[in-house]
N, C-alpha and C positions, 0 to 999 in steps of 0.2 A: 619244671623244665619246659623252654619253649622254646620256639625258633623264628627267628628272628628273618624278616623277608626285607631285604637291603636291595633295591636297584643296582645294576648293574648291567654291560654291556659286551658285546666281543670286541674288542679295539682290532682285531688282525684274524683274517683268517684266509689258509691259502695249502693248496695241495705243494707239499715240498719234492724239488725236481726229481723225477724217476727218469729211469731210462727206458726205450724202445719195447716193446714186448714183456714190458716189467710183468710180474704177478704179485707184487706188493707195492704198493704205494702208501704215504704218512699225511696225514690232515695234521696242521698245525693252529690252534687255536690261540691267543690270544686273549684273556680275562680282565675287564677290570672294575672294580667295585666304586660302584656313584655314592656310598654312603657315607658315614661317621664310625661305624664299628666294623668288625671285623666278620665275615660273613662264609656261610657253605651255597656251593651254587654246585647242583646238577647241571652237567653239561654231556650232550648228545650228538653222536653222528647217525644220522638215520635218512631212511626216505634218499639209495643212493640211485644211479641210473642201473638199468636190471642187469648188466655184464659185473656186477661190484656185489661181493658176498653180505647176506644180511648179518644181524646180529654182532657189529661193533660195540663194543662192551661201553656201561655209560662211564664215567667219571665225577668223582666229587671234588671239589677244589673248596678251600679254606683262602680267601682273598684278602687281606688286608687292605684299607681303607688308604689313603693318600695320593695325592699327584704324583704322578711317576712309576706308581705302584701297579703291579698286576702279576698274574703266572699264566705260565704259556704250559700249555698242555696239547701231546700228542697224541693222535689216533691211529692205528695199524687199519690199513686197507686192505683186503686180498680180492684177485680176481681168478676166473678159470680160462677167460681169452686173455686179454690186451687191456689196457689203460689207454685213453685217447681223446683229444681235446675234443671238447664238449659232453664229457662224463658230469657229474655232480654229484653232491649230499650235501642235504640240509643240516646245518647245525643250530642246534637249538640250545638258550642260557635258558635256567629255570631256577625259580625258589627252591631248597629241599620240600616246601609244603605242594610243590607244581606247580605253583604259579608262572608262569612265561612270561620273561623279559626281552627276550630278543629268537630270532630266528633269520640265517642267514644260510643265502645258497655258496656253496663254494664248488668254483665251477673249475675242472681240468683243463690245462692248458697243455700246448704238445709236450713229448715227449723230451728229452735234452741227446 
């Protein structure tokens, strides 16, 4: 049994609108697999700005290979203040083996 390390990318990612004084906020990711087969990618929200709770659970996704093709996958945010533009967290794609394929800051925009 092996596993199989497929290129792949985040095509989208983008904190989805909260409101003012939120104490939860959702990271939406975007997946899509550059390969020929059909693949598992570790995906992480981590590394967020310090008002933003650690420990966001990681995610494994199963992506199928083709044009058009991807899954979107969300993240739960909590805070103890406020959510406020220029917040952030890194999202990282990765092989199940670790390897890192992409890393990408997703940055808070104001409130709605």
């Amino acid at each position: 049994n092996f596993i199989t390390e497929v290129d792949g990318h985040i095509a989208a990612g983008f904190v989805r609108p909260y409101a003012a004084n939120a104490k939860e906020a959702e990271i939406e990711l975007n997946v899509v697999n550059d390969g020929i087969v059909p693949t598992d990618y570790l995906v992480t929200v981590r590394d967020c700005s310090d008002n933003i709770e650690e420990g966001v659970p990681f995610q494994i996704v199963n992506v199928e290979p083709g044009e058009g093709r991807s899954e979107t996958l969300v993240f739960e945010l909590k805070t103890d203040t406020a959510f406020s533009a220029g917040n952030s967290c890194w999202a990282r794609l990765q092989a199940r083996t670790g390897r890192l394929f992409q890393e990408v800051q997703i940055m808070f925009q104001d409130p709605e």
